[in-house]
C-alpha positions in Angstrom: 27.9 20.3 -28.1 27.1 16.4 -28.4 29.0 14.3 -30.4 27.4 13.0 -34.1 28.9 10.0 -35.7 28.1 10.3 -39.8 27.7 6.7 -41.4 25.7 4.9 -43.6 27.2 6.6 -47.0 30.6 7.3 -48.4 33.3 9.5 -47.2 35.6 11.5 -49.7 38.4 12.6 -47.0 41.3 14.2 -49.8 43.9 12.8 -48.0 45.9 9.6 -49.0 43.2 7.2 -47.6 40.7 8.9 -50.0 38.2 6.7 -48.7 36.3 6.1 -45.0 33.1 5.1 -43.8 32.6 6.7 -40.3 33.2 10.5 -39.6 32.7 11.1 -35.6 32.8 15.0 -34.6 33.1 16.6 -31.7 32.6 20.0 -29.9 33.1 21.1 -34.0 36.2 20.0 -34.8 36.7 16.3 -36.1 37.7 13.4 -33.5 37.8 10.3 -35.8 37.6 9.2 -39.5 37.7 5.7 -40.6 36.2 2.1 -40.5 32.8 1.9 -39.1 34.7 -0.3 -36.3 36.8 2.2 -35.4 35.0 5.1 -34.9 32.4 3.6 -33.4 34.3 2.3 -30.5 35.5 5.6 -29.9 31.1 7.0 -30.5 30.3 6.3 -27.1 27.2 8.6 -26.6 27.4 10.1 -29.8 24.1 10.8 -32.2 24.5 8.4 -35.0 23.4 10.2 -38.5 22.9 8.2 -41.4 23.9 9.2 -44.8 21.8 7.1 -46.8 24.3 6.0 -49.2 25.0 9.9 -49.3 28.5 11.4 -50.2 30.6 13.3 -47.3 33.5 15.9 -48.7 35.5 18.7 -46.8 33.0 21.4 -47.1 34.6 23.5 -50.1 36.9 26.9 -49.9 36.1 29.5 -52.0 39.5 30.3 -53.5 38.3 34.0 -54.6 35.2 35.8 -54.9 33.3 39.6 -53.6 30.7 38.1 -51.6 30.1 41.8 -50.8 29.6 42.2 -54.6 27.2 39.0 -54.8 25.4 40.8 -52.0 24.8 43.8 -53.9 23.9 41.9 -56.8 21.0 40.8 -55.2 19.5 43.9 -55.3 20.0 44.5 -58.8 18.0 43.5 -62.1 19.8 40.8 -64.1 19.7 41.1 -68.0 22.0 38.1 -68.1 19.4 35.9 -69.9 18.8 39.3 -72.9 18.8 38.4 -76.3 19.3 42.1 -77.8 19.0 45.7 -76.4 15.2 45.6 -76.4 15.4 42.9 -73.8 17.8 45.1 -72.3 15.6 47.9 -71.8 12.6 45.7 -71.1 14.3 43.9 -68.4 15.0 47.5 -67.1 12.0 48.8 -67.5 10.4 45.6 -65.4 12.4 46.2 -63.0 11.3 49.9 -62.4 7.7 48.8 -62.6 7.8 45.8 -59.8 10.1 47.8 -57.9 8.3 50.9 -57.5 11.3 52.9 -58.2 11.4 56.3 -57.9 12.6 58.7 -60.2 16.4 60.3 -59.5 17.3 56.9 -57.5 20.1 54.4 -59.4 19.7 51.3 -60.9 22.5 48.9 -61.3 21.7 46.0 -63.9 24.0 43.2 -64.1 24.8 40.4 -66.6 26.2 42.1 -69.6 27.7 39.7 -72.1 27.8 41.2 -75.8 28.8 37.8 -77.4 25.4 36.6 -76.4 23.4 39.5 -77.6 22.1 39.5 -81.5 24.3 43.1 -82.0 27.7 41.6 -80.5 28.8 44.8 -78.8 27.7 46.7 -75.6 25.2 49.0 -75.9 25.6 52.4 -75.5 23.6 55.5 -73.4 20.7 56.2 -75.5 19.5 52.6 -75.3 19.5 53.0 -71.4 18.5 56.6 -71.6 15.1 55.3 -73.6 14.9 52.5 -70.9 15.4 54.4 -68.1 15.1 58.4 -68.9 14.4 59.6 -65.2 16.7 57.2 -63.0 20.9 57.2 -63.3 21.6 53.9 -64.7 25.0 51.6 -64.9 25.1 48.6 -66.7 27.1 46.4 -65.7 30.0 43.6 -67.5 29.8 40.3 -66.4 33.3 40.6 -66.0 33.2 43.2 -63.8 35.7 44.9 -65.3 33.3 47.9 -67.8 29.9 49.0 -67.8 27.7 51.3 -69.4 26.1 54.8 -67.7 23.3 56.1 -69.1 23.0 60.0 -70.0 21.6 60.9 -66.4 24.6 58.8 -64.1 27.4 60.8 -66.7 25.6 64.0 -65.6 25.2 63.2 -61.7 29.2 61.4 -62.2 30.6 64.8 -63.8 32.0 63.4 -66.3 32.1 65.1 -69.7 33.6 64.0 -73.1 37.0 65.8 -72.0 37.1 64.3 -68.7 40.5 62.6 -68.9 40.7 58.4 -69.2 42.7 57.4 -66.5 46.2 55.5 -67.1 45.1 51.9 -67.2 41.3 52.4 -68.2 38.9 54.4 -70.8 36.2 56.4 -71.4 35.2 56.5 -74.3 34.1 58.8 -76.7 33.0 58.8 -80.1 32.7 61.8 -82.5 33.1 64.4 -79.6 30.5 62.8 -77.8 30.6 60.4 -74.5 29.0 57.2 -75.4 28.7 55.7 -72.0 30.8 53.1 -71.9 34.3 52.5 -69.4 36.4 50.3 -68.6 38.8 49.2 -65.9 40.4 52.0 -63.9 38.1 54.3 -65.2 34.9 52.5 -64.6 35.9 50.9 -61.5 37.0 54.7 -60.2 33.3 55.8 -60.4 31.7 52.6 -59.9 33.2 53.6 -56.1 31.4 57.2 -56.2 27.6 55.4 -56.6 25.6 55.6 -53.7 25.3 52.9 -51.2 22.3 51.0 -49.6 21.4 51.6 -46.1 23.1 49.5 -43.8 20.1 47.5 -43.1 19.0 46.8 -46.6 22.7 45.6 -46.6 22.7 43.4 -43.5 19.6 41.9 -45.4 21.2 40.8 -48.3 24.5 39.8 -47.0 22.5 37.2 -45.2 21.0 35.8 -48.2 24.7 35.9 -49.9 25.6 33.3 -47.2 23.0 31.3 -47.7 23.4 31.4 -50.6 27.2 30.1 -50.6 26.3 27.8 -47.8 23.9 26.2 -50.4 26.6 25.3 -52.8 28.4 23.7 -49.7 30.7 26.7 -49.4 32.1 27.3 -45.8 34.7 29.7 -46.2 34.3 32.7 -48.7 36.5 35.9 -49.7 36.3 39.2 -50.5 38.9 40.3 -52.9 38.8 43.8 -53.2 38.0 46.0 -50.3 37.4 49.4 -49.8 37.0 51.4 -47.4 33.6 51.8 -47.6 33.5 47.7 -47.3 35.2 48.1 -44.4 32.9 50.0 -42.5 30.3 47.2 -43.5 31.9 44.7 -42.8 33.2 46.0 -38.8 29.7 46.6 -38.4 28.5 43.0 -39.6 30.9 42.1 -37.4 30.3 43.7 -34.2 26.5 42.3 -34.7 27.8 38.9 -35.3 26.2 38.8 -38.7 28.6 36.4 -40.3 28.2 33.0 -40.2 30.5 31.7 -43.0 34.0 32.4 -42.7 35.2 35.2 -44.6 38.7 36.4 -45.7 39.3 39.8 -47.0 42.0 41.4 -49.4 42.4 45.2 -49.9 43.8 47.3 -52.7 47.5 49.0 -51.7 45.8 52.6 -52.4 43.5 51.7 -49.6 45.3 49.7 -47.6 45.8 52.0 -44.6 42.3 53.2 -44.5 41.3 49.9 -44.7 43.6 48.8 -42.1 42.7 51.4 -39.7 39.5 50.3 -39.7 39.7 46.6 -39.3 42.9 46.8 -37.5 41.6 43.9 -34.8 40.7 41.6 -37.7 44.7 41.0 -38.7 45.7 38.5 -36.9 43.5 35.4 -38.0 39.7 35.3 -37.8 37.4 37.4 -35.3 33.7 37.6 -35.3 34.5 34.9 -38.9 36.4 37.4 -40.7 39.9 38.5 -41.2 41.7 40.2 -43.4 44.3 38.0 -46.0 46.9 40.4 -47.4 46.6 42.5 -50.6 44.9 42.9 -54.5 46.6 44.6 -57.0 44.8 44.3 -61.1 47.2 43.9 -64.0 45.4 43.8 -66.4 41.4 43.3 -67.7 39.2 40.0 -68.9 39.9 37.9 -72.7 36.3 38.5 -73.1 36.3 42.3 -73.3 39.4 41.9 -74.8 41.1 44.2 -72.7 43.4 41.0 -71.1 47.0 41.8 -71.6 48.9 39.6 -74.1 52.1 39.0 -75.7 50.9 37.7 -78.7 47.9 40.0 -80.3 44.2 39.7 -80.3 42.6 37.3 -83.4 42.4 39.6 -86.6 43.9 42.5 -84.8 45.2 44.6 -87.5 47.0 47.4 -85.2 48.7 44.3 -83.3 46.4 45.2 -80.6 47.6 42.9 -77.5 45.2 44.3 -75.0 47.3 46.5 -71.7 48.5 46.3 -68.4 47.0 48.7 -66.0 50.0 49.0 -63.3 53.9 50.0 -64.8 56.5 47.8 -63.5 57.6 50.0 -60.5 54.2 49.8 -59.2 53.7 46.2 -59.4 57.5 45.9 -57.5 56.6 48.1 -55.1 53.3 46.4 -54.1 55.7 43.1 -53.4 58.2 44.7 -52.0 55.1 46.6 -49.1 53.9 42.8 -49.0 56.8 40.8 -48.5 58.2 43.9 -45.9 55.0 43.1 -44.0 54.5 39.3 -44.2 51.1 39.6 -46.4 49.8 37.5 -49.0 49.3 39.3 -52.3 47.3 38.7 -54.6 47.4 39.5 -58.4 45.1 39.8 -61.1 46.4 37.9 -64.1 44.2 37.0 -67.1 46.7 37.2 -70.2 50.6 36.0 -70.3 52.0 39.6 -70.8 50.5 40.5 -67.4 51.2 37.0 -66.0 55.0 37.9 -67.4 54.8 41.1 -65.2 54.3 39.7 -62.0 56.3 36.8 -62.5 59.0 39.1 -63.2 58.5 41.6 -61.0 58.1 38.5 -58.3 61.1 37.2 -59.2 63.2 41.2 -59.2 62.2 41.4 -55.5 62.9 37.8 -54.0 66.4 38.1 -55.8 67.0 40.9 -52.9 66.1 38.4 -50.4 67.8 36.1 -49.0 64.7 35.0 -46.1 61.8 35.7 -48.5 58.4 35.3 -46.0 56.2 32.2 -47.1 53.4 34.1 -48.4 52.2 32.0 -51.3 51.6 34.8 -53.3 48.2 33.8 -55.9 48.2 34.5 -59.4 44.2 35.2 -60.0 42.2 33.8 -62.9 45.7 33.1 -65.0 43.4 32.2 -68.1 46.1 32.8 -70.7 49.1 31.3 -68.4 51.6 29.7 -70.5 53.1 26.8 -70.4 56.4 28.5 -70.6 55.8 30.3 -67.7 55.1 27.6 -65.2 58.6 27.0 -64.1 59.0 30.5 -62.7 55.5 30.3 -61.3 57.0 27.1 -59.2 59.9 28.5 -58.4 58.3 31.5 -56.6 56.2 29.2 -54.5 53.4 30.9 -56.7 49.6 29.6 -56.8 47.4 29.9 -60.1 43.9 30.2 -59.1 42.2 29.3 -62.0 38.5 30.8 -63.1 37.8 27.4 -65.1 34.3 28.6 -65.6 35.5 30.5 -68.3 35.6 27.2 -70.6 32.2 26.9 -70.5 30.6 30.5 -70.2 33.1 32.4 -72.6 35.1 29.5 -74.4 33.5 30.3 -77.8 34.3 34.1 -76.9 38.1 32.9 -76.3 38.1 30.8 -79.9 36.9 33.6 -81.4 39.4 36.3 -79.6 42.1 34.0 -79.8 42.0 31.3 -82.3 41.7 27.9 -81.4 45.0 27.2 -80.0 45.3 29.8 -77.6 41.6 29.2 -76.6 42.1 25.4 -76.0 44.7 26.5 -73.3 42.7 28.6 -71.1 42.8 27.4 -67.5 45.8 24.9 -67.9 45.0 22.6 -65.0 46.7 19.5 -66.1 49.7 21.2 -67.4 49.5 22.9 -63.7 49.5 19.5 -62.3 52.3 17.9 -64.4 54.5 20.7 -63.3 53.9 20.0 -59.6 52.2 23.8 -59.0 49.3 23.1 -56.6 46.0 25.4 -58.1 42.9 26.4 -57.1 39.1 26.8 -58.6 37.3 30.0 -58.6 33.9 31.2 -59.7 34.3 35.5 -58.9 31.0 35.7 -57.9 29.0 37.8 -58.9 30.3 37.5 -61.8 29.0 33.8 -61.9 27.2 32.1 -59.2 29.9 30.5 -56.9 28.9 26.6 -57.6 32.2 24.6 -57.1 30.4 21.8 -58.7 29.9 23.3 -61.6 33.6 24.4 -61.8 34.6 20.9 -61.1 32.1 19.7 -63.9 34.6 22.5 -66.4 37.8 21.1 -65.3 36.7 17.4 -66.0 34.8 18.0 -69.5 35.9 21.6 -70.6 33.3 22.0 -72.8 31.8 25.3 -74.2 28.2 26.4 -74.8 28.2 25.6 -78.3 29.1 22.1 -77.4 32.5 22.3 -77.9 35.6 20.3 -76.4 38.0 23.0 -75.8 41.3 21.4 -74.7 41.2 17.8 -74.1 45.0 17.8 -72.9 43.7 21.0 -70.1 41.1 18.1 -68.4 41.9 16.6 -65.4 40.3 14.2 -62.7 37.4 14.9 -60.8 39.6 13.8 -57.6 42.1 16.7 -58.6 39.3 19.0 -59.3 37.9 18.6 -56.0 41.1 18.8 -54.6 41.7 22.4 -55.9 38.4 23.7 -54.3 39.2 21.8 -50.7 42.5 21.0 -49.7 45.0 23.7 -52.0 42.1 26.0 -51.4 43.0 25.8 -47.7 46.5 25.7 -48.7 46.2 28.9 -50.2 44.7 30.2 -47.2 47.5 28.9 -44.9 44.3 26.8 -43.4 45.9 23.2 -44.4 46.0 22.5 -40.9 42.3 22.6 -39.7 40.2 23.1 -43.0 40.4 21.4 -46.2 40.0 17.9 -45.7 38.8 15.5 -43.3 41.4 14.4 -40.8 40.9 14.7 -37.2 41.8 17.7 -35.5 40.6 19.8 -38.5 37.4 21.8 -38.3 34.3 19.7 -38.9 33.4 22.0 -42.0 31.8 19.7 -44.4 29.9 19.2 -47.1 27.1 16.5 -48.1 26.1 15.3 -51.5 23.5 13.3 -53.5 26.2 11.5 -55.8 30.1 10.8 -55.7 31.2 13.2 -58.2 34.4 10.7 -58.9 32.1 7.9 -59.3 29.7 9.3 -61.9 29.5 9.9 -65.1 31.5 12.8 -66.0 28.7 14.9 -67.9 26.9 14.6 -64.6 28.5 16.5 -62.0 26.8 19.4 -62.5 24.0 17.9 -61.7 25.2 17.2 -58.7 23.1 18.4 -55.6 24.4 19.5 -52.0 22.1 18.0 -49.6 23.6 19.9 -46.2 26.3 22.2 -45.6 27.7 21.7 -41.9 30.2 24.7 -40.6 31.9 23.9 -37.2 30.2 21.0 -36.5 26.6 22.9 -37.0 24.3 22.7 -40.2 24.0 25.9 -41.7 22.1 24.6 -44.8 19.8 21.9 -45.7 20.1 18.6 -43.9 19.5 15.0 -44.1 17.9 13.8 -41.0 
């Protein structure tokens, strides 16, 4: 592989010299990063590629996501732009109609958000039923965390209005009847029973999920909840060297040695660009559905309704306890304090029994509704917030309305994360929104909602920091400080160019913000400049 010296722009490194003009890489990995002087002198024979006054940053790491699940996502209708349930059923209905669907074969729409739709609540069967009345049908949450089966999927599913709700989920049922709707353990149970695409169709689309990462400048993705099923996929995607994009995986402890069995050469760092990262466990749902666990209750709950947790205490000490036996990273699902409180004190139960606790940075995911109060502990336990900061923007009126105005303007606490020294991440949890970092930094710097609104001025931080949490703690969290991140040499030559210097303009712009080329290993895998 020649060498390529990148000049002619600016360099964001995210070290302590934020600032170079000359990258030089070599045989993928990064040889030199400074003055145009310097690096030069050491270019002999290298391809010079000008920037044009373009912008160079670490490629960014995506701190958590199901790229498997964006995958799938592309082959399913979107009502995420529906007004009300007619556009619900007409999106549906389209869908059939291009599609040439057959009848008896599934259809899994995505994009449900009742706070955008005129009714305000999700709809139930017989609106799918009269959309779709010869195909089994699951709408899906945005959240990812409920959905809606029409008449025909309850039927194929087997589940009847006395089919019990399993502990930490429900199905509901209304005047004897089902109504279609679950959530959490219950609909992520049978969400797992649906049928599955043929490998090929698969292959297909995982290919376009990469691309479509690599477009937002993303070199390194994750999959954060695999099954076993996932596992098969991805040991095949493997074996025909089908990634591309490094990708880490984390599997649920009821699957763990299913999964494990079956990906047992991927444990010990990356092969083939995967590996697998440690372990999920879910404590609780999403503020949105209001099902996240809180301390405090839910705005104008009457019954003191605070949301639940879906794993009891021994459960959540045990999972700890299997991870810190084994040297794995765990990895918790965290949206309200109440289940932030359980981990942090189940966490803390276990570590007091050991005196050599393993550094597995152990990542609190999403943490929307993290308190202030709880940071301490969080620091003491060498424990990493991985914020979802999107949620200002896409469900920040939701959280006003759910929560008042206080609690809403704390969601995401980045610069109370910072003042207490814990380092954080950026996610997106695609599918549930597309995974543009640029975006997310664009939320952390303004934190405005989609009705305009500035929801916690005090939560804002730098766009420096913000692109810090989606490069260098992002590699952090990954144990990958030492060759991704940022650009230093000896690190990985994974990086990412951009149209404008998201530090340098104006704030309200970053979205705007284009990648131009996404480089992995020293080799564009998107776009490109020359």
């Amino acid at each position: 592989m020649e060498k390529q010296v990148y000049t002619g722009g600016k360099i964001l490194t995210m070290e302590e010299n934020v600032f170079a003009e000359s990258v030089l890489v070599e045989n993928g990995k990064i040889k030199a990063v400074g003055s145009n002087q310097d690096v030069l002198s050491l270019a002999k024979g290298a391809q010079l590629i000008n920037l044009h006054g373009a912008v160079m940053i670490p490629a960014f790491i995506d701190a958590h996501s199901h790229i498997s699940g964006y995958a799938f996502s592309l082959m399913q209708p979107s009502i995420e732009h529906a007004k009300d349930f007619s556009d619900i059923q007409k999106c549906i209905r389209d869908f059939i109609r291009k599609n040439g669907i057959q009848k008896g074969k599934w259809i899994q729409a995505k994009g449900l958000d009742p706070t955008q739709l005129r009714e305000k609540r999700s709809p139930d069967k017989r609106i799918l039923d009269e959309a779709a009345p010869d195909n089994p049908v699951l709408l899906q949450h945005q959240s990812g965390h409920n959905g809606v089966f029409n008449s025909m999927a309850l039927r194929l599913l087997g589940v009847t209005p006395s089919t019990p709700s399993p502990e930490g989920g429900r199905i509901a049922v209304a005047n004897g009847e089902l109504t279609g709707y679950m959530e959490e353990n219950a609909y992520l149970a049978y969400l797992q029973k649906l049928p599955t695409p043929s490998m090929e169709e698969l292959s297909r689309n995982f290919q376009r999920a990469q691309e479509a990462y690599a477009g937002y400048g993303i070199t390194t993705a994750q999959d954060g909840m695999l099954t076993g099923m996932l596992a098969d996929i991805y040991a095949c995607l493997c074996a025909e060297k089908k990634l591309w994009l490094d990708v880490v995986g984390y599997t649920g402890m009821a699957e763990k040695k299913l999964v494990l069995k079956k990906l047992e050469k991927y444990t010990e760092g990356y092969r083939d660009h995967f590996r697998l990262g440690g372990y999920k466990i879910f404590l609780d749902g999403s503020p949105q559905a209001r099902t996240a666990w809180m301390r405090q209750p839910y705005e104008g709950a009457e019954d003191g309704y605070r949301g639940y947790g879906v794993m009891d205490d021994q459960a959540v000490r045990q999972s700890i306890e299997e991870a810190l036996s084994e040297g794995k990273q765990i990895l918790a699902h965290c949206n309200g304090d109440a289940a932030a409180e359980q981990y942090l004190k189940a966490f803390g139960a276990v570590l007091g029994a050991d005196t050599a606790p393993k550094d597995i940075r152990p990542v609190m995911i999403h943490a929307q509704l993290l308190g202030r109060d709880q940071m301490e502990s969080m620091k003491q336990l060498s424990m990493i917030p991985s914020f979802f900061i999107g949620h200002v923007y896409y469900w920040g009126d939701a959280h006003i309305a759910n929560f008042g105005m206080e609690r809403a303007s704390h969601i995401s606490p980045a610069r109370s994360a910072l003042r207490a020294g814990l380092p954080f991440t950026f996610h997106q949890d695609s599918p549930v929104t597309e995974p543009n970092m640029l975006e997310s930094i664009w939320c952390a710097v303004n934190r405005v909602t989609r009705n305009g609104i500035l929801l916690g001025e005090d939560e804002t931080i730098s766009p420096l920091e913000a692109l810090k949490a989606v490069t260098k703690n992002a590699a952090y969290q990954y144990f990958e400080e030492k060759e991704k991140g940022s650009i230093l040499p000896g690190k990985n030559a994974d990086l990412a160019i951009l149209d404008a210097d998201p530090t340098a303009c104006r704030p309200e712009d970053i979205r705007h913000i284009r990648v131009l080329e996404t480089i992995k290993d020293g080799v564009t895998i998107y776009g490109g400049i020359g």
